[in-house]
N, C-alpha and C positions, 0 to 999 in steps of 0.2 A: 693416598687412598681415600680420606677424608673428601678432599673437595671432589673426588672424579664422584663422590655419591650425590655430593650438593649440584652439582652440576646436572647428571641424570635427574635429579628431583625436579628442579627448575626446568628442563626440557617438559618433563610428564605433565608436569603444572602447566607449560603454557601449552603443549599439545591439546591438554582434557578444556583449557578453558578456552579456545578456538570451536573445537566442535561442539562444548555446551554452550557458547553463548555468541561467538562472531559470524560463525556460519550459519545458523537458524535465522540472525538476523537479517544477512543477505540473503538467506534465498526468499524471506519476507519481502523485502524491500521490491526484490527481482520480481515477483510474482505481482505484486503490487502496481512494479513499472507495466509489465503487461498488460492487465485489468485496463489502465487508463488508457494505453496504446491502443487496446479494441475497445472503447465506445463507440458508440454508433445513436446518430439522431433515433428518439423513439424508445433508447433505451432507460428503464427506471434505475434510480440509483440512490443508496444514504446516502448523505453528507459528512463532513466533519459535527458541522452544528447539530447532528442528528434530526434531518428535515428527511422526510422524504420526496422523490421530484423527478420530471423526468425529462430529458434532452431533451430541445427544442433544434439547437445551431451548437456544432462543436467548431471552435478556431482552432488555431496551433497552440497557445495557451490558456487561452480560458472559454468558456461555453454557458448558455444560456438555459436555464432550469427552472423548465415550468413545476411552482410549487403547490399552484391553486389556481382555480380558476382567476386571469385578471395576474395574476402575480409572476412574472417571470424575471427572473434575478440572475444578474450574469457571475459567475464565479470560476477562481481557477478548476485546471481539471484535478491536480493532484488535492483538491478537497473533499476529493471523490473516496469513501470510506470502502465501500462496494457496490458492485453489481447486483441488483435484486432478479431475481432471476424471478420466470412467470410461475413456478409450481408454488414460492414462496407465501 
């Protein structure tokens, strides 16, 4: 009877620690894949490095982001933080 409780505890345990911390994280990530999936030239966006900047040329992996007038810097897309959206 002992271990049939150890046993339950260990299931709850890793049930509770899946939905408070592995699944938040994927639907993070998922959401995130999306975000990069729809850029579109034209669109403003942070960075990782926390610039802000906005599509110039997207490729299949990396894309060109005008920072400033004169300055446009090719980086991947996944450096892409978020989408600034125009009401921001």
């Amino acid at each position: 009877m002992g271990s049939g409780w150890l046993i339950l505890y260990m299931v709850v345990i890793t049930v509770g620690f899946y939905f408070l911390a592995i699944r938040p994280q994927q639907q993070a990530g998922k959401k995130h894949k999306e975000m990069i999936d729809n850029l579109r030239v034209g669109d403003k966006i942070l960075s990782a490095a926390g610039m802000f900047g906005e599509i110039t040329f997207i490729g299949e992996d990396r894309m060109l982001v005008k920072f400033a007038e004169g300055v446009i810097i090719e980086m991947s897309r996944t450096a892409v933080v978020r989408k600034i959206e125009d009401d921001e």
